[in-house]
GUDOMI-599368 format. One record per residue (C-alpha): x, y, z. Coordinates in Angstrom, 1 decimal. Layout:
BEGIN
[[X; Y; Z]]
...
//
This chain:
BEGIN
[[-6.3; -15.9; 15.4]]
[[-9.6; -17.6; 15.7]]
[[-11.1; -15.9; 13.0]]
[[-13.9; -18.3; 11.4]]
[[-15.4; -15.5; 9.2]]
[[-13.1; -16.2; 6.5]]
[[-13.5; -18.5; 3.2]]
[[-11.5; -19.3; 0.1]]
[[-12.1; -16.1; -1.5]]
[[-11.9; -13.6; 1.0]]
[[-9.0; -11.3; 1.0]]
[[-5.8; -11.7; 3.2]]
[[-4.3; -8.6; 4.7]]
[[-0.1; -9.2; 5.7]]
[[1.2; -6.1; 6.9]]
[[0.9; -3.8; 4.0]]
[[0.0; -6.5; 1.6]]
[[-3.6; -7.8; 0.7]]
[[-3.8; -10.8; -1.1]]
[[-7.0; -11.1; -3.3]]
[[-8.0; -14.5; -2.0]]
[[-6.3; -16.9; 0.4]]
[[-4.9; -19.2; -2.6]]
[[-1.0; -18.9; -3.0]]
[[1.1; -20.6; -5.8]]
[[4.0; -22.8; -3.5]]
[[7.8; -22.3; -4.3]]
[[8.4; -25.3; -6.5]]
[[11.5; -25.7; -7.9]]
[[12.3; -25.3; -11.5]]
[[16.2; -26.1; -12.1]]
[[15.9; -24.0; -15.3]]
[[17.8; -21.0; -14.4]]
[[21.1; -20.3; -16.1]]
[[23.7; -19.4; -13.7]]
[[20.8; -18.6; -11.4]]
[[19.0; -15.8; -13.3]]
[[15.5; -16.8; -14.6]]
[[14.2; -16.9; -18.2]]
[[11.6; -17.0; -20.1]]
[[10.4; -20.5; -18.6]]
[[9.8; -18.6; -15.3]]
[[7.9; -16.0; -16.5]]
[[5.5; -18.3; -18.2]]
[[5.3; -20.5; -15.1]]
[[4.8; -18.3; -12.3]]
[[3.2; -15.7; -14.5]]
[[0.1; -18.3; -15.8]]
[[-0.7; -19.1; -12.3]]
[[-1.6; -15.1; -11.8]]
[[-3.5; -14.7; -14.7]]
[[-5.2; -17.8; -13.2]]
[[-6.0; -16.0; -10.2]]
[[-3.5; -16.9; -7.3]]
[[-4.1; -14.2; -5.0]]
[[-0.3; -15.3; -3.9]]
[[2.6; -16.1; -6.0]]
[[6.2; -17.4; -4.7]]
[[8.9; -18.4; -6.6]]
[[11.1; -21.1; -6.1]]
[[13.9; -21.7; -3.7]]
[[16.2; -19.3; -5.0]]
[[20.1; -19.6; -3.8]]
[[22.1; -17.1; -1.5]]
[[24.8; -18.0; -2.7]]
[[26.5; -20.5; -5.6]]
[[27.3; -23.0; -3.1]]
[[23.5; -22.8; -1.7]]
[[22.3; -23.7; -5.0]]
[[20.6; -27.4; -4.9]]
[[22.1; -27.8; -8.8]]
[[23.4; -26.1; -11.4]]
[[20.0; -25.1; -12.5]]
[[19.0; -23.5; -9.4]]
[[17.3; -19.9; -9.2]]
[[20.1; -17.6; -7.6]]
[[19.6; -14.1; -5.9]]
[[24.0; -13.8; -5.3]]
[[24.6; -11.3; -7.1]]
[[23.0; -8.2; -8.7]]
[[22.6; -9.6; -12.5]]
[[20.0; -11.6; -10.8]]
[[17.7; -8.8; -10.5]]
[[16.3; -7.5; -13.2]]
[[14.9; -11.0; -14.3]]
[[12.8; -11.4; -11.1]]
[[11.8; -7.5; -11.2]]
[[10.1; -8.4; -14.9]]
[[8.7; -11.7; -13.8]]
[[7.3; -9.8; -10.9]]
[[5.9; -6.8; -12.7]]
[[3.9; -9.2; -15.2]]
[[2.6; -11.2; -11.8]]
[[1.6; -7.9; -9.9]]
[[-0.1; -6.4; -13.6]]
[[-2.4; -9.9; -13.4]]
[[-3.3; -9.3; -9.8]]
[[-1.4; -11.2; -7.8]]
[[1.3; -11.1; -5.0]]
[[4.8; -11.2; -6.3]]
[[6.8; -13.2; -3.6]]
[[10.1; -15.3; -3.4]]
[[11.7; -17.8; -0.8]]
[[15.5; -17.2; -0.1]]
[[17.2; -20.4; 0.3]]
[[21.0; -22.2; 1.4]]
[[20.9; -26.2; 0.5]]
[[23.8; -27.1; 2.9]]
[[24.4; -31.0; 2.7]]
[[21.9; -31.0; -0.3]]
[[23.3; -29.2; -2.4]]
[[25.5; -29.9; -5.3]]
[[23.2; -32.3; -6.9]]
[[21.9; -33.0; -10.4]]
[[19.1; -31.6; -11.7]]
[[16.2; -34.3; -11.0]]
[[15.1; -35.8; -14.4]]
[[19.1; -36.2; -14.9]]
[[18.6; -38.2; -12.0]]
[[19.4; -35.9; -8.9]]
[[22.5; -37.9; -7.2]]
[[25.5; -35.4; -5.3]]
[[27.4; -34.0; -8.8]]
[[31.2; -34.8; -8.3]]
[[33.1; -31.6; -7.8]]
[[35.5; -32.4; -10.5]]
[[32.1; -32.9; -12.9]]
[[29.9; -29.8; -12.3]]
[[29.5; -30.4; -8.5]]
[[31.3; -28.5; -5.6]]
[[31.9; -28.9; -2.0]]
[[29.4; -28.4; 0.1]]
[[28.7; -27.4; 3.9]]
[[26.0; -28.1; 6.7]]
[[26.1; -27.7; 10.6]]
[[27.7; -31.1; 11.1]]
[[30.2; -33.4; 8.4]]
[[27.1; -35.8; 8.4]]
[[25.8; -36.8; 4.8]]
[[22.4; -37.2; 3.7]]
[[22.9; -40.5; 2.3]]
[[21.6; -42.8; -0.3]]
[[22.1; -40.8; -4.0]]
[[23.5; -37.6; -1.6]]
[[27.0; -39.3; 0.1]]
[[28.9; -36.4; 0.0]]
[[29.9; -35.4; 3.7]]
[[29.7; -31.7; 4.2]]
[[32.4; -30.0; 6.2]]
[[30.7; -29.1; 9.2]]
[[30.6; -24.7; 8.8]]
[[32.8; -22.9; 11.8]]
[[31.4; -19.6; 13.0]]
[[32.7; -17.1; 10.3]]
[[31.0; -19.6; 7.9]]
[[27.7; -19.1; 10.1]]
[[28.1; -15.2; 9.6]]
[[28.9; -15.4; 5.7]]
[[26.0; -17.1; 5.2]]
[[23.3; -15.1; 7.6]]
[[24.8; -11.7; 5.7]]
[[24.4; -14.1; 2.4]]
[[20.1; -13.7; 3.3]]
[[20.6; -10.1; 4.7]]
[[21.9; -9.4; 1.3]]
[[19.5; -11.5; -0.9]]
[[16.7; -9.9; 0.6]]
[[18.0; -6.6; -0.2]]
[[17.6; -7.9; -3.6]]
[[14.5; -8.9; -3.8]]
[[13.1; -5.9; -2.5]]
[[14.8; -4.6; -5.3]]
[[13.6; -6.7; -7.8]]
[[9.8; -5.8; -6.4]]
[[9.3; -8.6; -4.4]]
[[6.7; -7.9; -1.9]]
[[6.6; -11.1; 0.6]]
[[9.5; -12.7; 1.5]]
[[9.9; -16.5; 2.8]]
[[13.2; -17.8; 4.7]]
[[13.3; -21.5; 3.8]]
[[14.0; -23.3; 7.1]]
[[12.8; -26.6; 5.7]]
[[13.0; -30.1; 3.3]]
[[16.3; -30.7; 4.9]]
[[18.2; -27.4; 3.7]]
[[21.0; -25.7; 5.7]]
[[18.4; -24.0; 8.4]]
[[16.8; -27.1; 8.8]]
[[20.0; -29.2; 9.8]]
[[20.6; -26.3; 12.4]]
[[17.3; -27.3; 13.9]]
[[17.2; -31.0; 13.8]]
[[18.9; -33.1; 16.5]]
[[19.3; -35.5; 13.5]]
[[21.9; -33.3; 11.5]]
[[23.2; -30.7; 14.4]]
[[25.6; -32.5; 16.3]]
[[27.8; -29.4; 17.3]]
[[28.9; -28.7; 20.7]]
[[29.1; -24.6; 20.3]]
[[26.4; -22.5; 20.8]]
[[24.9; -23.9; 17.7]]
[[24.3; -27.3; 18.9]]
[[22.5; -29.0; 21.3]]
[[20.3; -27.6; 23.5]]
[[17.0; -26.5; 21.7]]
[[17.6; -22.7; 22.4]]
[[21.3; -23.4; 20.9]]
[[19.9; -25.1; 17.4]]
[[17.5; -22.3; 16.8]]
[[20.0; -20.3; 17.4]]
[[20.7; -19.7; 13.3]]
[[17.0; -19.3; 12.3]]
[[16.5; -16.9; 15.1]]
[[20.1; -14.5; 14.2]]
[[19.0; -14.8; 10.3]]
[[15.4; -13.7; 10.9]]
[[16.2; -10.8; 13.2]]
[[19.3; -9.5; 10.1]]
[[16.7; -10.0; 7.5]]
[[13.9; -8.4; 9.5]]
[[16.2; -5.6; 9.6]]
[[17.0; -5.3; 6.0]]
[[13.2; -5.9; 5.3]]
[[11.0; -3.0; 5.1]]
[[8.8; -3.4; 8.3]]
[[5.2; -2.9; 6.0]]
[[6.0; -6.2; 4.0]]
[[5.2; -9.4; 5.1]]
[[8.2; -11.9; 6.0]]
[[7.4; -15.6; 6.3]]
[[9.6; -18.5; 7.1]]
[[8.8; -22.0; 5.9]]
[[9.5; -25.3; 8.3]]
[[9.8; -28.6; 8.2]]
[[7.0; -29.1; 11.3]]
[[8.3; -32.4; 11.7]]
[[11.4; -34.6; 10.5]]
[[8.9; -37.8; 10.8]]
[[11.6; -39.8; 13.2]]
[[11.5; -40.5; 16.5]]
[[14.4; -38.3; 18.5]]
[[14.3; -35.7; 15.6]]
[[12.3; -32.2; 15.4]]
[[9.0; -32.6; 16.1]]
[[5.5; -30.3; 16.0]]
[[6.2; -29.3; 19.6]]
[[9.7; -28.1; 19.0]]
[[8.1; -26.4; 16.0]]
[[4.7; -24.2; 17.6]]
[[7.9; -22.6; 20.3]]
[[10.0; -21.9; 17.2]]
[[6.9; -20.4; 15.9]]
[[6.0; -18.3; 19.3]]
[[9.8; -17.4; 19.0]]
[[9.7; -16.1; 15.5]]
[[6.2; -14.1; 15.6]]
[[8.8; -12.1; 18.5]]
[[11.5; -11.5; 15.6]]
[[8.5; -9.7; 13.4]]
[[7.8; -12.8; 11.3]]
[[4.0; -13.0; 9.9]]
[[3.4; -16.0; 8.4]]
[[4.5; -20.0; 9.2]]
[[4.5; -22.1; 5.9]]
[[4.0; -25.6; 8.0]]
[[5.5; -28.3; 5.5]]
[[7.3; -31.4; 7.0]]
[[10.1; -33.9; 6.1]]
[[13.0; -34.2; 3.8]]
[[15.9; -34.1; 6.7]]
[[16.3; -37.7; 6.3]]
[[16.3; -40.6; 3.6]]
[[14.4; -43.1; 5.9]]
[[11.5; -41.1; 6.8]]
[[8.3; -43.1; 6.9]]
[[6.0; -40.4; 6.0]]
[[1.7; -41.0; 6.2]]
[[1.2; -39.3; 2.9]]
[[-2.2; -38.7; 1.9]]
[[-4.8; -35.6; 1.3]]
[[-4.2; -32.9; 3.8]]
[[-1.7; -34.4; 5.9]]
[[0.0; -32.0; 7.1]]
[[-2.7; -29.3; 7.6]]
[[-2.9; -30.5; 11.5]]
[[0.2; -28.7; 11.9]]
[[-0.6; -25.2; 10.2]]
[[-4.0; -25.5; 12.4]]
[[-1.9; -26.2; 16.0]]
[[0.9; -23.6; 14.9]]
[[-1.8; -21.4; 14.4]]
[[-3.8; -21.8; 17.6]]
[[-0.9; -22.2; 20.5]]
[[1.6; -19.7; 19.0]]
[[-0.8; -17.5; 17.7]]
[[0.5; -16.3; 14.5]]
[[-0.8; -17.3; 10.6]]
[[-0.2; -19.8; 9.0]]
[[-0.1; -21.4; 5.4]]
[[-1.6; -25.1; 4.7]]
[[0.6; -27.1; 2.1]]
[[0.7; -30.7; 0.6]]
[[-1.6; -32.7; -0.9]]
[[-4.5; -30.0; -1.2]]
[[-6.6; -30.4; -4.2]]
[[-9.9; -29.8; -4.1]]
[[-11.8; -26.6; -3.6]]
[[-14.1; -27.7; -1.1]]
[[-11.3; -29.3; 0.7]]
[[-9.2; -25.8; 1.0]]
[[-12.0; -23.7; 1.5]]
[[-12.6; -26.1; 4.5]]
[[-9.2; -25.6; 5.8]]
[[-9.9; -21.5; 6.0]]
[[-13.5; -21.9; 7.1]]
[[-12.5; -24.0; 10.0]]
[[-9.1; -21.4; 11.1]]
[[-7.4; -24.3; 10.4]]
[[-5.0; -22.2; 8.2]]
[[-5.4; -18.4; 7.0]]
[[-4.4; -19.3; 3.7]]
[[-3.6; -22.8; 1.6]]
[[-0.6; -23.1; -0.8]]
[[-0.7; -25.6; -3.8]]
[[2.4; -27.1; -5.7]]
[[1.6; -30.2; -8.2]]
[[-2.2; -29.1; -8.2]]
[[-1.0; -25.8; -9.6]]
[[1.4; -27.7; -12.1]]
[[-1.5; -29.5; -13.1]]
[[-4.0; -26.4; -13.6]]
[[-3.0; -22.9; -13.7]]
[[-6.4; -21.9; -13.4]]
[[-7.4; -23.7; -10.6]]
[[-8.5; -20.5; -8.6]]
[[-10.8; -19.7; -11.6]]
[[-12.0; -23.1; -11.2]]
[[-12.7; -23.4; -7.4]]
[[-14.2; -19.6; -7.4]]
[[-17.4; -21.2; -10.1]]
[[-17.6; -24.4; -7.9]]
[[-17.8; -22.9; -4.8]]
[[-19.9; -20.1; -6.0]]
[[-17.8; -17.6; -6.1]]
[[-17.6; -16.8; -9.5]]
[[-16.9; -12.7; -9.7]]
[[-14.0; -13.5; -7.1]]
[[-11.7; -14.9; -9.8]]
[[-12.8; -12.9; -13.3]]
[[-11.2; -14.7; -16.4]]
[[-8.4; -12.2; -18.3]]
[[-10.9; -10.4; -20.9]]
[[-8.4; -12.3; -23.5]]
[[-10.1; -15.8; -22.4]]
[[-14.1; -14.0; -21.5]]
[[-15.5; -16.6; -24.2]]
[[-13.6; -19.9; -23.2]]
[[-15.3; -19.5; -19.2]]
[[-18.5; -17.9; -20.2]]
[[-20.4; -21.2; -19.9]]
//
């Protein structure tokens, strides 16, 4: 894995799958859907940020099922009407040159919320809301009190054949890397953490019992996902509390998936818990992409707080991470690629769309 060759703008090979640079566009939530299929608003979003030169493009958390949704507004890949919406989102993003991905997502506890500038507190199930379900009846807390009834083992199996279907969808739809969401405190993450598994089946536990669910999911989706396309799972590397999941619990998870065919770790951290005291601040989380990378061996994807091109080029110069994933930076420019590839001198890496040649000429 030590492979300290690479920069910014050198191309990414994932399986089948090359990726024109190692800059990927992070899933980042939307709640702009209508009954889960996307519109126009996602085709502008995630298809800007290809023009702009993402050599990677993932879209946002996008529901299993209705009761996996985080609110109302949540992408959804349930049901076949989803389809053709993501196919033409992906077909614009693969015509501009990037990567057309998507991460396949259950809430659990979190879910049934409202949308967040409508303030984001549990939606009672009498007022848009519904019930919702997680590993244990533990709530989240603060604005989320509802207490999920804790799933039995048929739930378990609904839900795993839930991905196994959704990813048969978005291979469908033309999506060409596929992310498991096992992170932010979502259903697969409660499985993991001590913090929200308190079962005493062979869900519960014992480590090899609570990653239990992430390991039977990955090995159905694996199946169901053609073996030349890059699958990638996403984790929380840790819940920032002491007795929770931690970075060491995380690199054997990440040993344990590379063995279930899974190519890429998207290291994130956090959102299990309400109280988490969490050291934001530039980078913070890139130790853990680098340490995943080195003792389990697989890639791995950089996230949070990266903003600057010389500080992601960094991260892949030093095998620190094979590739780096923006969110808010994106948000803010969706021509940041364009913009590192002239500061770091890498101009003919990241061409402007002929329809733009004047505006980056000088």
């Amino acid at each position: 894995m030590d492979n300290y060759t690479a920069h910014l703008f050198q191309p990414l090979t994932l399986k089948s799958v090359t990726l024109r640079n190692r800059i990927g566009v992070s899933p980042m939530c939307q709640y702009s859907s209508e009954d889960g299929v996307a519109t126009d608003w996602h085709l502008v979003h995630l298809g800007s940020r290809s023009v702009g030169g993402a050599g990677l493009v993932v879209a946002e958390a996008t529901a299993v099922s209705p009761e996996g949704r985080i609110t109302p507004g949540d992408a959804g890949i349930w049901s076949d009407k989803h389809v053709e919406a993501i196919a033409w989102i992906n077909r614009f993003v693969k015509q501009h040159g990037a990567v057309p991905g998507i991460q396949i997502a259950h809430a659990g506890r979190k879910a049934s919320a409202a949308r967040p500038w409508e303030g984001g507190a549990h939606l009672a199930d009498g007022a848009g809301g519904w019930p919702t379900m997680a590993p244990s009846a533990l709530a989240f807390g603060g604005e989320l009190p509802k207490v999920p009834r804790a799933m039995t083992e048929a739930d378990i199996a609904r839900v795993q054949n839930e991905f196994v279907l959704a990813a048969r969808r978005a291979l469908a739809a033309g999506c060409e890397c596929l992310e498991l969401h096992s992170a932010h405190g979502y259903l697969s993450h409660e499985f993991l953490s001590p913090l929200t598994n308190h079962r005493s089946d062979r869900y519960g536990g014992s480590f090899d019992n609570r990653v239990r669910f992430l390991l039977e999911t990955t090995r159905a989706v694996r199946a169901a996902w053609p073996d030349k396309l890059p699958l990638a799972v996403r984790i929380s590397c840790t819940d920032w509390v002491p007795g929770g999941w931690d970075i060491e619990q995380s690199v054997e998870l990440a040993r344990r998936l590379k063995a279930e065919g899974v190519d890429l770790i998207d290291c994130s951290s956090g959102g299990n818990v309400p109280d988490a005291k969490i050291p934001v601040g530039p980078g913070y989380q890139v130790p853990f992409a680098e340490r995943i990378r080195k003792e389990a061996a697989i890639a791995t994807a950089a996230v949070g707080m990266i903003t600057m091109p010389a500080q992601a080029d960094e991260i892949v110069r030093q095998g620190r991470a094979d590739l780096v994933l923006l969110a808010r930076e994106f948000l803010r420019d969706p021509y940041w690629p364009m913009r590192a590839a002239r500061a770091l001198g890498h101009a003919a890496a990241v061409p402007s769309p002929v329809q733009y040649t004047r505006a980056w000429q000088h």
